[in-house]
ZATOR-611715 format. One record per residue (C-alpha): residue number from 0; residue in three letters; x, y, z. Coordinates in steps of 0.5 Angstrom, whole numbers, padded with zeros to 4 digits. Last residue first. Example, Ala and Ser with C-alpha at 12.3 -4.5 7.8 and 13.67 -1.06 7.14 Angstrom:
REM ZATOR-611715
{1,'ser',{0027,-0002,0014}} {0,'ala',{0025,-0009,0016}} 
This chain:
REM ZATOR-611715
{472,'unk',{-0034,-0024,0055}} {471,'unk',{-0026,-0025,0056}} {470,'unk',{-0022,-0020,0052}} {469,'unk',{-0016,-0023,0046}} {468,'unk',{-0010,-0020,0046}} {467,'unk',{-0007,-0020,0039}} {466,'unk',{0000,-0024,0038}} {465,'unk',{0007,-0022,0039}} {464,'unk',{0011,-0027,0041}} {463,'unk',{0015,-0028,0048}} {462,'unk',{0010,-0033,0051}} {461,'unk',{0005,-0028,0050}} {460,'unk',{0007,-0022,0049}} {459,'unk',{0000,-0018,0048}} {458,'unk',{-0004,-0013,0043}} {457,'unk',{-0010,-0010,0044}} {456,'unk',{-0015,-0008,0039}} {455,'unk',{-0020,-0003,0037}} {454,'unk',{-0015,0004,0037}} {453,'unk',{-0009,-0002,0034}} {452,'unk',{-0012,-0003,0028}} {451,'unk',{-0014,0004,0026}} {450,'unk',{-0006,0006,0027}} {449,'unk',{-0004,0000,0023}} {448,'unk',{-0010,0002,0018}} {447,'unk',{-0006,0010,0017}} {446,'unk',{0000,0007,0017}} {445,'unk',{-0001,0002,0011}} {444,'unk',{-0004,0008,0007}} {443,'unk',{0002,0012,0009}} {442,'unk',{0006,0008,0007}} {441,'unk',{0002,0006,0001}} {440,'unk',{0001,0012,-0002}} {439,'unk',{0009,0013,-0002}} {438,'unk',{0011,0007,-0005}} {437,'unk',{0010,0007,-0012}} {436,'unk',{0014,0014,-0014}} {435,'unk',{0020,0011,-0015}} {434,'unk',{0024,0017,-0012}} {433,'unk',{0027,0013,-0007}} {432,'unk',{0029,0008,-0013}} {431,'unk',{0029,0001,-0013}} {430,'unk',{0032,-0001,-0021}} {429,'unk',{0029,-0008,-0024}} {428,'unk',{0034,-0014,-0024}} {427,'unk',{0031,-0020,-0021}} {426,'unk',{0024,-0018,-0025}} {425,'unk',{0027,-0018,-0032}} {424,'unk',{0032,-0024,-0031}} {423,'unk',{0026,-0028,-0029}} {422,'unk',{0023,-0028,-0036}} {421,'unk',{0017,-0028,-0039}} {420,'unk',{0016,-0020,-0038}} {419,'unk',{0011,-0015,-0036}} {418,'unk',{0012,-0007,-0034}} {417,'unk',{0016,-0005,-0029}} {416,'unk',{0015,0003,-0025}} {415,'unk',{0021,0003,-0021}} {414,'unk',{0022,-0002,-0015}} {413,'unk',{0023,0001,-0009}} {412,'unk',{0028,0000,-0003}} {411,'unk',{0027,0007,-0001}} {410,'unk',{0021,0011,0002}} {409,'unk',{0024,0018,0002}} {408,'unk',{0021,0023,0009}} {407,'unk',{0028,0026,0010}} {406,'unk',{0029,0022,0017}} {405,'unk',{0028,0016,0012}} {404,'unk',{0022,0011,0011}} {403,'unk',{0025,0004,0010}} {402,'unk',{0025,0001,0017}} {401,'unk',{0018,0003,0017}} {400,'unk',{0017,-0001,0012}} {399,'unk',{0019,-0007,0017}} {398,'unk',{0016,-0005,0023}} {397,'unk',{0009,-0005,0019}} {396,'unk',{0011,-0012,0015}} {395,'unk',{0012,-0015,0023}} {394,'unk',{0005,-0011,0025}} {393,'unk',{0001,-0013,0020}} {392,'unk',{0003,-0021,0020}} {391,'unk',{0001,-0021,0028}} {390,'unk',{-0005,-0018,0026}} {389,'unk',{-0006,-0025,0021}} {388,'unk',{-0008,-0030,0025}} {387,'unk',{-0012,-0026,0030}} {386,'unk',{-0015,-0022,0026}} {385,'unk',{-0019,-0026,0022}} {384,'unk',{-0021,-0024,0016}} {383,'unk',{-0026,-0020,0012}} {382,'unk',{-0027,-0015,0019}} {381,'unk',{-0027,-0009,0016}} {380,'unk',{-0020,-0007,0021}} {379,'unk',{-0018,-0014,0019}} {378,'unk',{-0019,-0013,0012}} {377,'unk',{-0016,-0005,0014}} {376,'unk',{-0010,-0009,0016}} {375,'unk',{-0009,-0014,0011}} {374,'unk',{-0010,-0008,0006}} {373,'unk',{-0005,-0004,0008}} {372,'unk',{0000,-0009,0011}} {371,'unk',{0000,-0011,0004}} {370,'unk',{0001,-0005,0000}} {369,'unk',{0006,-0003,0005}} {368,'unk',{0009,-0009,0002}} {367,'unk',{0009,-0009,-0004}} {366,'unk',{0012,-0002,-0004}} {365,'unk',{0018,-0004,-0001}} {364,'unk',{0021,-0010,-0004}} {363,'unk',{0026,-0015,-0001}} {362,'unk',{0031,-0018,-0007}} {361,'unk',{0029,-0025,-0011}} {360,'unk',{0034,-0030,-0008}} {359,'unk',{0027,-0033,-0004}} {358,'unk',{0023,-0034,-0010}} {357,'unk',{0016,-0035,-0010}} {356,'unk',{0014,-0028,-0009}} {355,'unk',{0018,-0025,-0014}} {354,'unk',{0020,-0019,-0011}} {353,'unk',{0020,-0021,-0004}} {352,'unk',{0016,-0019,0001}} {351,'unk',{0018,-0016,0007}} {350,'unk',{0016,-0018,0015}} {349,'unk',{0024,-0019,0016}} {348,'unk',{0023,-0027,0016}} {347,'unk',{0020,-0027,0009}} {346,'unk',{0012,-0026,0009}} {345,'unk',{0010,-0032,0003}} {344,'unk',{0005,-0035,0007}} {343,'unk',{0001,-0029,0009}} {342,'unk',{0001,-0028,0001}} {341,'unk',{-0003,-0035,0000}} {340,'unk',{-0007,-0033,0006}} {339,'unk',{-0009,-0026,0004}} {338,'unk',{-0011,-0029,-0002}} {337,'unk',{-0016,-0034,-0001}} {336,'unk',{-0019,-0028,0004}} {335,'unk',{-0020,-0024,-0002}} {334,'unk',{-0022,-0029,-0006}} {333,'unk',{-0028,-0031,-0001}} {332,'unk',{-0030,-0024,0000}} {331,'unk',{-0030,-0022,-0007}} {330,'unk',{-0035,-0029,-0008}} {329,'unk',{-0039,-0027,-0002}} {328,'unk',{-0041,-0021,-0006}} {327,'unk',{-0042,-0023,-0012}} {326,'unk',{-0049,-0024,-0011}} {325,'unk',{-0050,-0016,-0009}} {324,'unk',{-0053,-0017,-0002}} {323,'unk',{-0046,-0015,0003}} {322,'unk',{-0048,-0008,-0002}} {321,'unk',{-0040,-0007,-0005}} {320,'unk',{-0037,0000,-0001}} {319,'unk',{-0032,-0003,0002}} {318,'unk',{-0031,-0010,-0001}} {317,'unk',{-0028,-0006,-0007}} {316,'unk',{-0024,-0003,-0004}} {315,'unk',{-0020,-0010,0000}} {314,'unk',{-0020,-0013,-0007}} {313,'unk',{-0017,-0008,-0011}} {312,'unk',{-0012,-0007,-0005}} {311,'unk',{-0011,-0015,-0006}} {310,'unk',{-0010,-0014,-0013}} {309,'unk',{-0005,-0008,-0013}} {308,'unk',{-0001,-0011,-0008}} {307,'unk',{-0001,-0017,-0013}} {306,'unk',{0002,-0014,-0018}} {305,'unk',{0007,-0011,-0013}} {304,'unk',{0009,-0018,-0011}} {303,'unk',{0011,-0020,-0018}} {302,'unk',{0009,-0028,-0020}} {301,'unk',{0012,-0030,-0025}} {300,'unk',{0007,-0035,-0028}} {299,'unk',{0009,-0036,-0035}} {298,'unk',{0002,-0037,-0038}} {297,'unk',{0002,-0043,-0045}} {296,'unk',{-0001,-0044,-0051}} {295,'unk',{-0001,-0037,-0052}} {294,'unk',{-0005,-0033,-0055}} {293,'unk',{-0010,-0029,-0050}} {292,'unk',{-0003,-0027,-0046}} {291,'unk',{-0003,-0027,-0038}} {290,'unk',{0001,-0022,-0034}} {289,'unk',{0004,-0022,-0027}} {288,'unk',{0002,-0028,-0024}} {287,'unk',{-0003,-0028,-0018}} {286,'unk',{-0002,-0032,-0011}} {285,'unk',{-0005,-0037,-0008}} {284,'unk',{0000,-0042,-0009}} {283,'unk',{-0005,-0048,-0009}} {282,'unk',{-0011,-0043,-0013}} {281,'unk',{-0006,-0040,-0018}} {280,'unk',{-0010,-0034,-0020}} {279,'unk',{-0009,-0031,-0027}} {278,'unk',{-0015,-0034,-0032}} {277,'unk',{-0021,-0035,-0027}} {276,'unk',{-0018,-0029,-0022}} {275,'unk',{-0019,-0024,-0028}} {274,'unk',{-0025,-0027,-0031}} {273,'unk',{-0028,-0025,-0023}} {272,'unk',{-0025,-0020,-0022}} {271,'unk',{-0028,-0017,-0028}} {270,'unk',{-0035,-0019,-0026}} {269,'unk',{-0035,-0016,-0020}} {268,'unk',{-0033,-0009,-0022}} {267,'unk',{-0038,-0008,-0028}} {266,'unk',{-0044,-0011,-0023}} {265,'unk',{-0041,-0006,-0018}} {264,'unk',{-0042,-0001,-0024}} {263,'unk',{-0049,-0003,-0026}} {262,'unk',{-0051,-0003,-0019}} {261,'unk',{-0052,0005,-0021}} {260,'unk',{-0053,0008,-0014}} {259,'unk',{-0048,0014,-0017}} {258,'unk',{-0043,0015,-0011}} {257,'unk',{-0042,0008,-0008}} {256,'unk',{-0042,0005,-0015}} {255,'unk',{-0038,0010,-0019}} {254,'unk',{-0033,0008,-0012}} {253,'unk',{-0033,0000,-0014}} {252,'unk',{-0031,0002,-0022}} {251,'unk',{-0027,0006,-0019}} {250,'unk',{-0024,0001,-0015}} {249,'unk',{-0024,-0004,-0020}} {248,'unk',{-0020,0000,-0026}} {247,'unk',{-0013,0001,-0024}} {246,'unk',{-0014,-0004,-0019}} {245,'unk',{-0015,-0010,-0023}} {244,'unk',{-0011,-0006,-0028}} {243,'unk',{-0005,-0009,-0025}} {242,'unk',{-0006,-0016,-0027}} {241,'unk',{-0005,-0014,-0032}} {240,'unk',{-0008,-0018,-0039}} {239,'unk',{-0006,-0018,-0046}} {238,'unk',{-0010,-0019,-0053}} {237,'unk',{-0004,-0018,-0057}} {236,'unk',{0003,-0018,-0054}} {235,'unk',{0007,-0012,-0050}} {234,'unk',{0002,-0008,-0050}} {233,'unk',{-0006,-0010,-0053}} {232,'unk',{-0009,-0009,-0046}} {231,'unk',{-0014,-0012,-0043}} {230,'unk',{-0021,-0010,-0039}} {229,'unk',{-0025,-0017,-0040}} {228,'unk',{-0032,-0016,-0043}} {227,'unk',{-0032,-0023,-0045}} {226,'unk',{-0031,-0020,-0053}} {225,'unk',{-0023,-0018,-0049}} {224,'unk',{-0023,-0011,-0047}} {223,'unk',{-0021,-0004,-0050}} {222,'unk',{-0021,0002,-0045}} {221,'unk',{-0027,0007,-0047}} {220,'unk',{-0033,0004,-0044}} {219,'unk',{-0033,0004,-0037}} {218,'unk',{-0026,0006,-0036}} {217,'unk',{-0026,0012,-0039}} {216,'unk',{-0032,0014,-0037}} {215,'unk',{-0030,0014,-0031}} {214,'unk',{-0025,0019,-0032}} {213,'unk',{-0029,0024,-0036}} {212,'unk',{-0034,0024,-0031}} {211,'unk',{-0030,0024,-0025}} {210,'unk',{-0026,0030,-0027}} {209,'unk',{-0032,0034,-0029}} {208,'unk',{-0035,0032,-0021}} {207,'unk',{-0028,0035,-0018}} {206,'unk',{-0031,0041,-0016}} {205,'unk',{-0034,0039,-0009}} {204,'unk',{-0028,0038,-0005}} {203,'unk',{-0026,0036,0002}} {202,'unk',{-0033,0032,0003}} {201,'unk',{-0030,0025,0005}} {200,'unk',{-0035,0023,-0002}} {199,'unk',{-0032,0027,-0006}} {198,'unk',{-0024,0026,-0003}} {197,'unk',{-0026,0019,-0004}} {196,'unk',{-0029,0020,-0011}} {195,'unk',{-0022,0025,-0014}} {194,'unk',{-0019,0018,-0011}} {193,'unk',{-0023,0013,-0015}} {192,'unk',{-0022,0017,-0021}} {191,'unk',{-0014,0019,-0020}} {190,'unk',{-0013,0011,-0019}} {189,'unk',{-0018,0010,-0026}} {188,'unk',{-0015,0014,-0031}} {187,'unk',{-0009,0016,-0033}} {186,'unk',{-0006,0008,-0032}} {185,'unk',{-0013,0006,-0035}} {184,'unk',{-0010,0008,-0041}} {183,'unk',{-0011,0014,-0047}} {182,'unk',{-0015,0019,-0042}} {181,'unk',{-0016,0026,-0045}} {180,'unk',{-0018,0030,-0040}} {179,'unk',{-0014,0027,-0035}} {178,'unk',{-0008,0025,-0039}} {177,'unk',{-0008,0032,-0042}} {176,'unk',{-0007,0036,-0035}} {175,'unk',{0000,0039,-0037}} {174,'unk',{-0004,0041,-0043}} {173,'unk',{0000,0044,-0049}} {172,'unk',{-0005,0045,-0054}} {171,'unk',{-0005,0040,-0060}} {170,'unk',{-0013,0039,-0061}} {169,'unk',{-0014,0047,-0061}} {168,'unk',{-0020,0050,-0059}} {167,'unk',{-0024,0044,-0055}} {166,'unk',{-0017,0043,-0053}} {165,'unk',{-0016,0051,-0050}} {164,'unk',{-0024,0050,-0047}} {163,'unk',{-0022,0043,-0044}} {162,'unk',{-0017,0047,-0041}} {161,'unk',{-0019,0053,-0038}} {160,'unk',{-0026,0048,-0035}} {159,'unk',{-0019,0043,-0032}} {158,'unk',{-0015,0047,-0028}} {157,'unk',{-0020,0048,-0022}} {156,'unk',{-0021,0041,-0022}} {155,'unk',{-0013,0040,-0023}} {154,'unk',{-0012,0046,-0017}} {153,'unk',{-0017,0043,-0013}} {152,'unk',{-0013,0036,-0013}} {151,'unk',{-0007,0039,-0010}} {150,'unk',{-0010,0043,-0005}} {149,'unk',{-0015,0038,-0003}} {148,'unk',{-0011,0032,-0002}} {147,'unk',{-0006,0036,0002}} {146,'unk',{-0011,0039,0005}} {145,'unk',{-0013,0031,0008}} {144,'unk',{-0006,0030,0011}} {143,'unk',{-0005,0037,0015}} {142,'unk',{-0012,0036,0017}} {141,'unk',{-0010,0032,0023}} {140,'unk',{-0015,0027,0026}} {139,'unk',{-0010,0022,0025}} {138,'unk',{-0014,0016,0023}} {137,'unk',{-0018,0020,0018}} {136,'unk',{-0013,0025,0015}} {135,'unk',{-0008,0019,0015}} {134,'unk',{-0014,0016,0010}} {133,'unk',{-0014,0022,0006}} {132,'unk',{-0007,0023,0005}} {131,'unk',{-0007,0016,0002}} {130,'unk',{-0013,0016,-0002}} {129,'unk',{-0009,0022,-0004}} {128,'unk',{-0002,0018,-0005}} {127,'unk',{-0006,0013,-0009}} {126,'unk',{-0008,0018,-0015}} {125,'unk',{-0001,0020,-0015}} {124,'unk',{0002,0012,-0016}} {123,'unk',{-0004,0013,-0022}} {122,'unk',{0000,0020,-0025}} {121,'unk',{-0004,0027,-0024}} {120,'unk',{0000,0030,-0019}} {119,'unk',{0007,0028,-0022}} {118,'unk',{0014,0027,-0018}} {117,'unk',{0020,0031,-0016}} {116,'unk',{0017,0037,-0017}} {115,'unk',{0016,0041,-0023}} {114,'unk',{0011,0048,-0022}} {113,'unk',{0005,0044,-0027}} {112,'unk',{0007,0048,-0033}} {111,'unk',{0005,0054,-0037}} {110,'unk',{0008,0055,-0044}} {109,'unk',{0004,0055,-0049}} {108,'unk',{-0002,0059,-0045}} {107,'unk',{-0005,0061,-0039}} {106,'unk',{-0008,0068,-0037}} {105,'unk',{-0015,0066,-0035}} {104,'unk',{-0012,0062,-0029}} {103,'unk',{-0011,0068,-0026}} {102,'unk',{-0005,0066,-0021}} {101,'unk',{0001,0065,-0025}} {100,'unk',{0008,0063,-0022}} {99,'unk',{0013,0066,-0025}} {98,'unk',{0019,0062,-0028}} {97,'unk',{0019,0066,-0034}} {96,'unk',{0019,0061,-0039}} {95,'unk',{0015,0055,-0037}} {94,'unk',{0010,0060,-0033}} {93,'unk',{0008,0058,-0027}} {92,'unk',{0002,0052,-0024}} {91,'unk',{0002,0052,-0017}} {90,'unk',{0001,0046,-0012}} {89,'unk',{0008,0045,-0010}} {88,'unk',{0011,0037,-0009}} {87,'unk',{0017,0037,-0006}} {86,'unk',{0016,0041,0000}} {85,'unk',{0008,0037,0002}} {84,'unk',{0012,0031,0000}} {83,'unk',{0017,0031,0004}} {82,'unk',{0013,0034,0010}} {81,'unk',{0008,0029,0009}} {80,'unk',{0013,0023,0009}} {79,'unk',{0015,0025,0015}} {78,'unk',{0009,0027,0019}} {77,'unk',{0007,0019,0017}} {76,'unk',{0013,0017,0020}} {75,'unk',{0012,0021,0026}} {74,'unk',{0005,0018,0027}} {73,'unk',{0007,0010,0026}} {72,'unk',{0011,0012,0033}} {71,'unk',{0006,0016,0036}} {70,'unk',{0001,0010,0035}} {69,'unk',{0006,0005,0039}} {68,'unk',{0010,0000,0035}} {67,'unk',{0008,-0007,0037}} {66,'unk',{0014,-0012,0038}} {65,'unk',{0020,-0014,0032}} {64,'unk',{0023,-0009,0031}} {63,'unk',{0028,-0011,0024}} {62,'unk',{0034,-0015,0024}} {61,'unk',{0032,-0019,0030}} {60,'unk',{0037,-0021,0035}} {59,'unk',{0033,-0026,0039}} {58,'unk',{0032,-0023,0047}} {57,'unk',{0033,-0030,0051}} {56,'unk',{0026,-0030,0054}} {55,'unk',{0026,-0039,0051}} {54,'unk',{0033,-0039,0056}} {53,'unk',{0028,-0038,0063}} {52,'unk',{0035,-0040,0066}} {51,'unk',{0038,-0045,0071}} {50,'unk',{0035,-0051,0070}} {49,'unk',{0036,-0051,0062}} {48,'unk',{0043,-0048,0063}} {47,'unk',{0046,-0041,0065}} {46,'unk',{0054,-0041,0068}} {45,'unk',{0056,-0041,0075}} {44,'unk',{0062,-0038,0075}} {43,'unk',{0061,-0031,0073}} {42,'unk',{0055,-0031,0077}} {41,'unk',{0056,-0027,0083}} {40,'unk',{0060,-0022,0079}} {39,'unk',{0056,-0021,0073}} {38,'unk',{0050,-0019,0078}} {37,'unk',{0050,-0012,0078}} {36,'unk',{0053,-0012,0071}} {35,'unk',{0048,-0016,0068}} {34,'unk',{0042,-0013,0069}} {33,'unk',{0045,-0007,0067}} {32,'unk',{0045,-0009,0061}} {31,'unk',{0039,-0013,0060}} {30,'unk',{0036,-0007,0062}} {29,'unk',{0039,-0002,0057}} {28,'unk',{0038,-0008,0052}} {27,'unk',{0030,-0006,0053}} {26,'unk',{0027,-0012,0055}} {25,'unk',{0022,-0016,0052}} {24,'unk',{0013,-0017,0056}} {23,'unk',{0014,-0022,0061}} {22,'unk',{0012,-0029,0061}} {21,'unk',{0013,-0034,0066}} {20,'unk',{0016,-0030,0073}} {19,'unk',{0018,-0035,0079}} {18,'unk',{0023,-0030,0082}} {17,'unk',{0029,-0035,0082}} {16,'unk',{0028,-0037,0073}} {15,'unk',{0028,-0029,0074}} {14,'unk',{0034,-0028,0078}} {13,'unk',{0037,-0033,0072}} {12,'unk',{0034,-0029,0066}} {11,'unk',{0038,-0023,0068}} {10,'unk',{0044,-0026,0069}} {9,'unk',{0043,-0030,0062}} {8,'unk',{0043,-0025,0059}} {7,'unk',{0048,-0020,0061}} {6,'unk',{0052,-0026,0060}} {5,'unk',{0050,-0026,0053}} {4,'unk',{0051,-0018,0052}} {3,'unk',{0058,-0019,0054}} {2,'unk',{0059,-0025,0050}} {1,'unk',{0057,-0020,0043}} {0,'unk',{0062,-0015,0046}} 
């Protein structure tokens, strides 16, 4: 089969070598095919060679598409993904012991429960899945997305004045909203925060100020910090920082900001990027470590891709609504474009990255990449980096998350939720799991930008490889 297909190649090629043409945009293997039926015959004995074949047009077999997929492709993934989700994730509240669904929310009590589904509405992975929709809302122009967002999100909003009443009566009352209300981490707080501002300010709600109050607070003058004003955590070691509380507190801090006026928020943003780039950047690979620990000699660097997902979508976001003005501004912009670098260097052939992003026998995740192909492709979208270095990159990573997004509308290939470790062990082995909840976000984050991207720029084969058109002044 596989000489079939070579020879069908290499008849194609020849009548093309003959008809003069340099460049042209790959064929179908259908075409190739047919190609080398017609002309098998005439060329059974006269083999392909340097001079007689254009050898460099010879279709590679690439393990994912390689090219640029069209808007309706993305689309139809995206369509997907909200159908699933839209089907598994109900925006009702019921009766734990009955079953029933309640509508007069003055009729709560004990047992009432967010209606079960396969994930959480009020988790951090949740809060970007909002953002998401949002955003796909945007590129698409269809209000399947964004009503998802509003729904979901004015359920909880409309949820909360009842709750707050129960809690203010009794401590210990069942709350299927707790984390919300009465936040105990960055992870209850500052994803759902920034999406409750974007859904704000995008106009598909106006109750969720009571949520962002509580949220933000949260974040700005609850969550411990080191005596620098560092966000850290006491878990698994004293004194200790993630790097996945830059996007766990920056965002929202950043969208306080856009929302407020308060400089005082950007300020808060900048600074923490900043204390955590000092302790946690490796400046000549270009990536993060995972985690960093006050009281130790030495930092083990492991340097865990979805980690540096949410630095670099951290990143990103705040550049979006950060005043070009602010003095910390021109340095976000240029540890921005220092990390894209180094994670650019990192893309396996197949457009993933792994695991571990140092370390080529560590297995091909998911999240992480759709994480940075959203970010890569709305830097280049905001005009933070160069399009024509990094475009073809988006598009290799888009075609490769896509690969992963099943006609159900799961994401596979996803890590489960991981905290920190200083052994390689612990990061090798982590579970994937469709129904880790990590990825759907940012598919169709990703997606959304890789749609935006492809309305303001043209795309070429040239000399075989995919690269951005460039329009002559």
């Amino acid at each position: 089969m596989r000489q079939k297909k070579q020879s069908g190649l290499r008849s194609t090629f020849k009548l093309l070598a003959i008809a003069g043409i340099s460049c042209i945009l790959p064929f179908s293997m259908n075409t190739v095919a047919a190609a080398g039926k017609i002309n098998s015959a005439n060329n059974a004995a006269k083999p392909a060679n340097d001079v007689t074949a254009p050898l460099h047009l010879m279709q590679p077999d690439y393990p994912t598409p390689y090219g640029q997929p069209t808007a309706e492709d993305v689309k139809k993934v995206l369509y997907r993904v909200h159908t699933y989700l839209d089907n598994v994730t109900p925006a009702k509240i019921i009766d734990s012991k009955t079953k029933k669904q309640i509508t007069d929310f003055s009729q709560i009590n004990d047992d009432t429960i967010l209606a079960p589904g396969d994930y959480r509405l009020t988790s951090y992975e949740w809060g970007v899945t909002y953002a998401g929709m949002l955003l796909a809302g945007s590129a698409t122009g269809d209000k399947r997305f964004s009503n998802y967002a509003s729904e979901r999100l004015g359920l909880l909003a409309d949820l909360a004045p009842h709750y707050i009443a129960r809690l203010k009566a009794n401590p210990k009352s069942p709350s299927p909203i707790r984390s919300l209300l009465q936040p105990h981490a960055l992870d209850d707080a500052g994803a759902m925060c920034a999406a409750m501002i974007k859904a704000t300010r995008d106009g598909v709600s106006n109750k969720l100020s009571g949520l962002i109050d509580i949220c933000s607070s949260y974040v700005s003058t609850k969550e411990f910090r080191l005596p620098d004003g560092t966000l850290a955590r006491n878990r698994p070691q004293p004194n200790t920082l993630w790097l996945d509380d830059l996007f766990m507190s920056v965002p929202a801090l950043a969208q306080m900001g856009k929302l407020t006026g308060d400089s005082k928020y950007y300020d808060d943003a900048v600074k923490q990027v900043k204390l955590f780039s000092e302790r946690m950047f490796n400046k000549e690979k270009g990536v993060y470590m995972h985690g960093w620990v006050q009281d130790m000699g030495v930092h083990p660097q492991f340097h865990w891709a979805r980690a540096n997902g949410w630095a670099v979508m951290t990143l990103v976001e705040l550049l979006d609504v950060l005043p070009p003005e602010h003095p910390g501004y021109a340095e976000v912009l240029a540890q921005l474009q220092a990390h894209v670098k180094g994670l650019a260097s990192y893309q396996h052939g197949t457009g993933f990255w792994h695991q571990l992003l140092d370390r080529n026998d560590s297995y091909l995740e998911t999240s992480a990449t759709a994480i940075y192909t959203y970010a890569m492709a709305h830097a280049i979208n905001r005009g933070f980096i160069d399009k024509r270095a990094y475009a073809p990159v988006v598009m290799l990573a888009w075609n490769a998350v896509a690969s992963k997004v099943t006609q159900k509308g799961q994401v596979e290939g996803t890590c489960v939720g991981t905290g920190m470790g200083f052994d390689p062990a612990f990061y090798y082995y982590r579970p994937v799991n469709a129904f880790a909840a990590h990825s759907y976000g940012p598919v169709l984050l990703a997606g959304a930008e890789v749609i935006n991207l492809m309305k303001a720029n043209t795309f070429e084969i040239n000399d075989s490889s995919l690269q951005i058109k460039l329009v002559k002044p």
